[in-house]
Each structure stands twice: as structure tokens, then as C-alpha cells.
Steps between C-alpha positions, in 0.01 A plus 500: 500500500722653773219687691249221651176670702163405588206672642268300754337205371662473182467151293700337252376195309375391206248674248316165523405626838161603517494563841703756544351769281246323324476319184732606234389302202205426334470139690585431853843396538672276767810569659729203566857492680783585260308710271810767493806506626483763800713767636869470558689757735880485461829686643425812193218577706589766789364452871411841528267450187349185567167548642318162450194483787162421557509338150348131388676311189295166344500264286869515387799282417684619795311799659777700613854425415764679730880456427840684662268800697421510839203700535170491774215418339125530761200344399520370192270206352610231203231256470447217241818513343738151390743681732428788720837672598839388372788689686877423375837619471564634855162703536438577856151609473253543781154448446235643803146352418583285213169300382583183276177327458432211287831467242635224436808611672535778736791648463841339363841654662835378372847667594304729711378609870155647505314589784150445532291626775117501592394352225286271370619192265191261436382262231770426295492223316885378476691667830450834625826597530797321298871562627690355184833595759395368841880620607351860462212489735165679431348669842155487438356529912202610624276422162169346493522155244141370434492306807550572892729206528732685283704402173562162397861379558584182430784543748422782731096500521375181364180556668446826321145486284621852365704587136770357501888585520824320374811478663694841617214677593443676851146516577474512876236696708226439218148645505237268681 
């Protein structure tokens, strides 16, 4: 519980998920989005042990849930999920290579200030990344969003054919 590690490649998701180490029952299954909860990383959980990298979570309720730590997480995938990363509470976290691909929302953030950097955030189905504080602004620069025009901001980038973002969100210097 207090000791989070993963070796290269590791996946979390669903037993309904065939793919991943082949089937598991006696009948195919299919994996939807929200088939379990997902994994939640919280201030009881030490920087010096938290070594969550070159992982993939699917098909979850919210893939990974990070509240009141501050940690650097690198290439780490959450596809098909309802919601892919919620970070609250004053979390600072940092993600390097963060892949959210096809959730319904790509990562939530409220009372916090992550950072997200070459990344990719692409096919989400509601926003791809929801500030429910715009007054504490997200920095989320230099990330590729589905599209070479960039996000979608109703305000800021109304051209943008990419995912797109609400209101407090920095997003500047995106991927074409």
C-alpha cells in the first residue's frame, strides 16, 4: 500500500481483458470503460518509493487517481477509461510522456497544478483535460492533441480540430 513499483511494461486493467495475457475464462470476454475502479496514489505514499513508469492502465473508472503528492511520473499510458487521470487536493504532479487515448475524459484536475509535458492527449470523448478551478491554471505545453491545429478552445483556439480543453488550461506550443 505504501510501496508503489513497476517493472517495464506493466498493465493494469480488467480480467475481462483478453488482450493482455490472453483469455482468462472459458468464453471470450470484453472489456468496457469502468470495469474497476483503478489505482489511487495519495500523500501515505513516499516519493522515494513511488516508482510508477513505463506502465499502461485500461478500462477503469478513473485510471489513475492522484491526490496531495507531487511525484514525476514518465511514460505512462491510461486508455479507455470514463476518466483517465483525476489529480486533486494540491498535487503537483509532473507527468513526461503521458498517453491518454480514447477516455471519455482525459484527465480531471481540481484544486491542483499539474504539469504535463510531451505528451499525447487524443480521442477523448468529453474534454481532454478538465480544470474544475480555472483560477489554478494547468500547464500542459508542448503536447500533441489529436490534431495539428491544436486543442479546441472555445475561447483561446476555436479553430482547434484537436481534444478539447476547458477554461484555465495552458496549452501553448502544442505538437503539430
Amino acid at each position: 500500500r505504501d510501496n508503489v513499483q513497476t517493472g517495464r511494461q506493466t498493465t493494469f486493467t480488467r480480467l475481462k481483458d483478453d488482450s493482455v495475457a490472453g483469455q482468462t475464462g472459458a468464453i471470450a470476454q470484453t472489456p468496457a470503460a469502468g470495469d474497476w475502479r483503478g489505482l489511487k496514489l495519495e500523500a501515505s505514499v513516499p516519493a522515494a518509493t513511488l516508482k510508477l513508469r513505463d506502465s499502461s492502465i485500461r478500462y477503469s473508472t478513473i485510471g489513475l487517481d492522484i491526490r496531495k503528492i507531487a511525484p514525476t511520473l514518465y511514460n505512462l499510458q491510461v486508455v479507455n477509461s470514463l476518466t483517465g487521470v483525476r489529480v486533486t487536493d494540491g498535487s503537483a504532479v509532473k507527468f513526461d510522456g503521458l498517453s491518454l487515448i480514447g477516455n471519455a475524459t482525459g484527465m480531471e484536475v481540481n484544486n491542483a497544478s499539474p504539469v504535463i509535458a510531451k505528451s499525447q492527449i487524443q480521442g477523448s470523448s468529453i474534454l481532454g483535460i478538465s480544470n474544475l478551478t480555472p483560477a489554478t491554471t494547468i500547464l500542459a505545453t508542448g503536447n500533441w492533441w489529436g490534431h495539428a491545429t491544436g486543442p479546441k478552445d472555445a475561447l483561446g483556439n476555436p479553430a482547434g480540430l484537436g481534444d478539447a480543453v476547458s477554461t484555465g488550461v495552458t496549452y501553448s506550443s502544442w505538437l503539430a
